[in-house]
C-alpha positions in Angstrom: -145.1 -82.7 6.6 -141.8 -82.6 8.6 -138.5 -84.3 7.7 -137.8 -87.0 9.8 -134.3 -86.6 11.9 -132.0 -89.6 10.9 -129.2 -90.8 12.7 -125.9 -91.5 11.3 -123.3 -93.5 12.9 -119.6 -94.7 12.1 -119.8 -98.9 11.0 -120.1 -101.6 13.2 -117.1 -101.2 15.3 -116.6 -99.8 18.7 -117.9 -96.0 19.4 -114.9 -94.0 19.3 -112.7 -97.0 18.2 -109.6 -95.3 16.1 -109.1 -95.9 12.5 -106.4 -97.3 11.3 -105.8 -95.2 8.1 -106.9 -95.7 4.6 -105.6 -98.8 2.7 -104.7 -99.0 -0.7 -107.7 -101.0 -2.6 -106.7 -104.6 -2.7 -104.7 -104.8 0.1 -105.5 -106.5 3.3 -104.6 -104.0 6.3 -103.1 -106.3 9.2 -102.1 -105.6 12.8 -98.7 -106.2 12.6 -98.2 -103.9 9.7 -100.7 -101.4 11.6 -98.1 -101.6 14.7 -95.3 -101.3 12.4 -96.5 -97.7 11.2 -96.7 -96.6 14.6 -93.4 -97.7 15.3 -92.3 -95.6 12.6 -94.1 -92.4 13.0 -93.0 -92.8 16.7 -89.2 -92.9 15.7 -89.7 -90.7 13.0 -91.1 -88.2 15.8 -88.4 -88.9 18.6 -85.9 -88.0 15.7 -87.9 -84.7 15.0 -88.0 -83.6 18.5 -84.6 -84.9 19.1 -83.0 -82.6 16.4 -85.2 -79.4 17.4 -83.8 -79.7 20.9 -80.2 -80.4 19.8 -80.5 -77.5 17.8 -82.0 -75.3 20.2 -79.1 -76.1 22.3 -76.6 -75.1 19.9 -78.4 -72.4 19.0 -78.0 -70.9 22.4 -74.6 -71.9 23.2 -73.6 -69.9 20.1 -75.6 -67.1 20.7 -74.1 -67.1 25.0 -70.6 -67.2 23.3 -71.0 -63.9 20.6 -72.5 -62.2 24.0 -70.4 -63.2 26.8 -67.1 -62.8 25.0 -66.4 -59.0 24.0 -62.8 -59.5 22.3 -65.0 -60.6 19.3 -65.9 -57.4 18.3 -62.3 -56.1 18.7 -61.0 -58.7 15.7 -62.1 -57.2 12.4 -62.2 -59.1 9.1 -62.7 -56.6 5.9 -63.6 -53.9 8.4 -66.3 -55.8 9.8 -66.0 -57.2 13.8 -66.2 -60.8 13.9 -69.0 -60.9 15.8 -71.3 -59.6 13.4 -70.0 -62.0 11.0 -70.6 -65.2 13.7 -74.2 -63.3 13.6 -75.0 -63.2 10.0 -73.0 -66.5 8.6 -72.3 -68.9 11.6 -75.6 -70.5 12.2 -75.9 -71.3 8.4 -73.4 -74.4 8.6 -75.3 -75.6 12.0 -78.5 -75.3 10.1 -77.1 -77.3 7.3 -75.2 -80.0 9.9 -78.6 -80.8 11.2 -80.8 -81.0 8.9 -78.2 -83.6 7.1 -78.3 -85.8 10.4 -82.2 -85.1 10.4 -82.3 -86.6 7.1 -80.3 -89.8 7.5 -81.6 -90.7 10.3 -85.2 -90.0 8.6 -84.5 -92.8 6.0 -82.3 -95.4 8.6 -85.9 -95.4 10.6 -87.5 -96.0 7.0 -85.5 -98.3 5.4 -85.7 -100.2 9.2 -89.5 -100.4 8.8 -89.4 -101.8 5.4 -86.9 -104.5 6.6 -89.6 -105.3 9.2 -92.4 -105.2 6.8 -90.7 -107.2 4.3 -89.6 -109.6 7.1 -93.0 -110.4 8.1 -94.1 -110.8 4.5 
């Protein structure tokens, strides 16, 4: 006797329809809300990409500068040329600079979608 091949298929909705997340239990999911959490991963990855190319840039300028200007090396502090110093210390406050903007702007698109949520509640 041979098992029988049974076919398994997602509920009654479309094929290929997209879910819409999990919902906590007792919660109705609507399509405003639903649109609301697009809106917000959508900022919140605008922000993301924003920041990486803003830093990228920075980045880069920094890095042309400490090559294309040779009188760095020449001023020394503590023995060591200023260059080497620009290396090893001057992208730690850039770092620091964006992520802090990355952050608040991370929680102004937050605390802009739970004024919306709360709005249409």
């Amino acid at each position: 006797m041979s098992a029988q091949r049974v076919r398994v298929t997602a509920g009654a909705g479309r094929p290929g329809a997209p879910t819409r997340g999990i919902a906590l239990p007792g919660t109705p999911v609507d399509d405003a809300e639903a649109a609301y959490a697009r809106a917000l991963r959508r900022s919140q990855l605008r922000l993301a990409v924003g920041t990486v190319l803003g830093f990228v840039t920075v980045a880069a300028v920094l890095l042309a500068v400490l090559a294309l200007v040779p009188e760095l090396d020449e001023i020394a502090l503590l023995g060591v040329p200023l260059s080497w110093l620009l290396h090893a210390f001057g992208f730690y406050p850039v770092i620091a600079g964006f992520a802090i903007l990355y952050v608040r702007g991370a929680n102004r698109n937050e605390r802009r979608w739970r004024a919306l949520r709360d709005e249409e509640a």
